[in-house]
C-alpha positions as CSV (number, residue, x, y, z in Angstrom):
1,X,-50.7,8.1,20.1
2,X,-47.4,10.3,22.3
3,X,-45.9,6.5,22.6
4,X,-46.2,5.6,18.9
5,X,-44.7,9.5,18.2
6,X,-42.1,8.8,20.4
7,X,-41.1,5.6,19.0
8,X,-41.3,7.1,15.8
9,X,-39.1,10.1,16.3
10,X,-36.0,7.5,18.1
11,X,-36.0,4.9,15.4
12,X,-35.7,8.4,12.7
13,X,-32.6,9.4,15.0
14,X,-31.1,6.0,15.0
15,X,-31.3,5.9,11.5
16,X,-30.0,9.3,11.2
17,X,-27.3,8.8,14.0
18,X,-25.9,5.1,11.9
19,X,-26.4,6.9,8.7
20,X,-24.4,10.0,9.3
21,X,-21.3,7.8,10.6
22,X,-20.8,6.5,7.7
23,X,-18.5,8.5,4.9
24,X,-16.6,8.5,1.8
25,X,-13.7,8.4,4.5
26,X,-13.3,5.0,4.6
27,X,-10.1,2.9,5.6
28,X,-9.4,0.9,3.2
29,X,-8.8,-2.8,3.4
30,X,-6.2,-4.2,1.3
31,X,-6.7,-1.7,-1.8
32,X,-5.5,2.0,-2.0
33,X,-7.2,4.9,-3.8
34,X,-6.3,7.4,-6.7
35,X,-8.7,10.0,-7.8
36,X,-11.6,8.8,-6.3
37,X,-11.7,5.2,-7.3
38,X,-10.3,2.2,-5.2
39,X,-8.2,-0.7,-6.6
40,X,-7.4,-4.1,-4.8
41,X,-4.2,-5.4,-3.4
42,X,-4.5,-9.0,-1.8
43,X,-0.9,-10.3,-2.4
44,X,2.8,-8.8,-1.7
45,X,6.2,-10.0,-1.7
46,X,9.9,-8.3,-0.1
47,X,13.0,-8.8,-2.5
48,X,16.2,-8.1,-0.7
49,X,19.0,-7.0,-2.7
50,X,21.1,-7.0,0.3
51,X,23.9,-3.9,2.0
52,X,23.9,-0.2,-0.2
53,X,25.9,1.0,3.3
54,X,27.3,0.0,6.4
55,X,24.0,-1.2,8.0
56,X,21.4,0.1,5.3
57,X,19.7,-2.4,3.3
58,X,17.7,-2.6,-0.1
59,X,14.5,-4.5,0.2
60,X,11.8,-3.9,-2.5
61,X,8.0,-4.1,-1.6
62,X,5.4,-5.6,-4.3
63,X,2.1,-5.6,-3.5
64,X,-0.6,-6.2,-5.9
65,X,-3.9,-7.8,-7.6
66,X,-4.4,-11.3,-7.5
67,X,-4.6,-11.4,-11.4
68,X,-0.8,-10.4,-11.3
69,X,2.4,-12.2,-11.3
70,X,5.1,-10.6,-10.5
71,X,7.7,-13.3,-11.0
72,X,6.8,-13.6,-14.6
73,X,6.0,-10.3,-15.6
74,X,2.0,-11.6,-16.4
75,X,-1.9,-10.8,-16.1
76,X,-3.5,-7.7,-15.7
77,X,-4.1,-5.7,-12.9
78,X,-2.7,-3.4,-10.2
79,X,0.5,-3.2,-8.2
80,X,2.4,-0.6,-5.8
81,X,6.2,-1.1,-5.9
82,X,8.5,0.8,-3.3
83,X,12.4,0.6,-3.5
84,X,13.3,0.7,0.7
85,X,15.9,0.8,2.9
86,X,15.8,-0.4,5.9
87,X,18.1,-1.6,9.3
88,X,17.1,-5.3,8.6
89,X,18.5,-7.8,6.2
90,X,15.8,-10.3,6.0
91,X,12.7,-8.2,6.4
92,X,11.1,-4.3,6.3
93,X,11.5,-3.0,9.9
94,X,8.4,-1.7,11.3
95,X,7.9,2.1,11.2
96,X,7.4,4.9,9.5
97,X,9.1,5.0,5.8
98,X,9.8,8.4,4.1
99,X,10.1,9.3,0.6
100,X,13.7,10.9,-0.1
101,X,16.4,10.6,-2.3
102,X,18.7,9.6,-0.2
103,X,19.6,5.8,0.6
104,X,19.3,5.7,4.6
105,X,17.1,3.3,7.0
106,X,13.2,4.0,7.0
107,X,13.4,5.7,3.6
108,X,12.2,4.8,0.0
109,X,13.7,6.8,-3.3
110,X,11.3,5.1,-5.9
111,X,7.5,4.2,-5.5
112,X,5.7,3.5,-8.5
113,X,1.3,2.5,-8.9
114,X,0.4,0.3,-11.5
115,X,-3.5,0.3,-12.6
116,X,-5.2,-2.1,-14.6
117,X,-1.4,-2.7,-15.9
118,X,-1.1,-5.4,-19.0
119,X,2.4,-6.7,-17.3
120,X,2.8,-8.6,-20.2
121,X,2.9,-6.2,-22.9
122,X,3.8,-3.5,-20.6
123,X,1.2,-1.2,-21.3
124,X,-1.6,0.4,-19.0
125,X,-1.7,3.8,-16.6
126,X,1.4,3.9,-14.3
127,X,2.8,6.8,-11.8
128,X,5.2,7.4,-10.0
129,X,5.1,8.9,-6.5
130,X,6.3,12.7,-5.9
131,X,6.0,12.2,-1.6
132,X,4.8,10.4,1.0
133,X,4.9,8.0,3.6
134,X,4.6,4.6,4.5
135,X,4.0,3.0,7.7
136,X,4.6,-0.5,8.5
137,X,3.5,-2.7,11.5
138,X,4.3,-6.5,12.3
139,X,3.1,-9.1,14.4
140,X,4.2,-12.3,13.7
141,X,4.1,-12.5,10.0
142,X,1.4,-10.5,9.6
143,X,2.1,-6.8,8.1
144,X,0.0,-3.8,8.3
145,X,1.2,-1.6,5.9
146,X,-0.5,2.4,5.6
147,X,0.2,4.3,1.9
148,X,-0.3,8.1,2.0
149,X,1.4,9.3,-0.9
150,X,0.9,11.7,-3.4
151,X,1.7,11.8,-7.5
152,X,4.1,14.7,-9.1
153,X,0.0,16.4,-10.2
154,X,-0.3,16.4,-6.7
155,X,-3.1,13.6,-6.9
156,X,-3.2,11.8,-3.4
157,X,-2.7,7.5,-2.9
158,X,-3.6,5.9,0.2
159,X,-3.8,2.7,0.6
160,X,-4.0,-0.1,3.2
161,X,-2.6,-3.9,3.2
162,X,-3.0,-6.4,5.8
163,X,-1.4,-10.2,5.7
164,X,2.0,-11.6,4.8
165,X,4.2,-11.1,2.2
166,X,6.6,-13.7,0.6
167,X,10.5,-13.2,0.7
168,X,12.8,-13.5,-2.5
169,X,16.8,-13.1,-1.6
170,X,18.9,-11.1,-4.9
171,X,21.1,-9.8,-2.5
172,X,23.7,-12.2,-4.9
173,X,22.5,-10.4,-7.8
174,X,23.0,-6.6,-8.8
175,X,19.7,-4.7,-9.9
């Protein structure tokens, strides 16, 4: 009878112990969050649109829903957009990116979230972002990139996106 207790009372504290580790704290994977509900982001793209200063460079980050196409402004889904400047011509530097005015390396002046957006009418719920970082790792071609933002309501946006991301060169073309 004790050894049945007893096994009874440890597999009720494993349970308890796994249980209890879990929370609403999640990291996400390849999605970010905004009030409470989480949105998907398996696909993202760099547009360079080349020197702003002497060794400060424009390169726009896309990332967004696979129902989305960015090149031709179609589908319907969800997309993050950052305008950043960075030390590198051909590709974000990693590190930490701050939101500012101001057009210098590891900054972005522009970050806008696009949810359940119709890109081809143009209508759906879009924000722009009032402060925040965002951190970027590399190896290889693989990016890690960590969103912790927050709207001008002072709603909070973290997000998370792992893989590559495709490379268009404008830096021959003006925005």
């Amino acid at each position: 009878m004790n050894k049945n207790l007893f096994k009874l009372a440890f597999v009720l504290l494993s349970f308890g112990m796994f249980f209890s580790s879990c929370t609403d704290d999640e990291t996400l994977s390849n999605a970010f969050s905004y009030k409470g509900e989480e949105y998907p982001i398996e696909k993202g793209r760099m547009i360079t649109y080349g020197s702003v200063t002497t060794g400060v460079y424009n390169i726009d980050l896309e990332l967004y829903s696979s129902e989305v196409n960015p090149v031709s402004d179609t589908g319907t889904g969800n997309m993050i957009y950052f305008e950043m400047f960075t030390n590198n011509n051909t590709s974000l530097a990693a590190g930490e990116y701050t939101f500012t005015q101001t057009e210098a390396n590891y900054t972005f002046d522009i970050a806008k979230f696009y949810i359940n957006f119709n890109f081809g009418s143009w209508s759906g719920t879009s924000f722009y972002v009032h402060e925040g970082t965002v951190n970027i790792k590399k190896s290889g071609t693989t990016f890690t990139i960590d969103i912790d933002c927050t709207d001008d309501q002072g709603n909070v946006i973290k997000g998370n996106y792992e893989g590559t991301l495709s490379f268009l060169d404008n830096s021959k073309s003006k925005k």
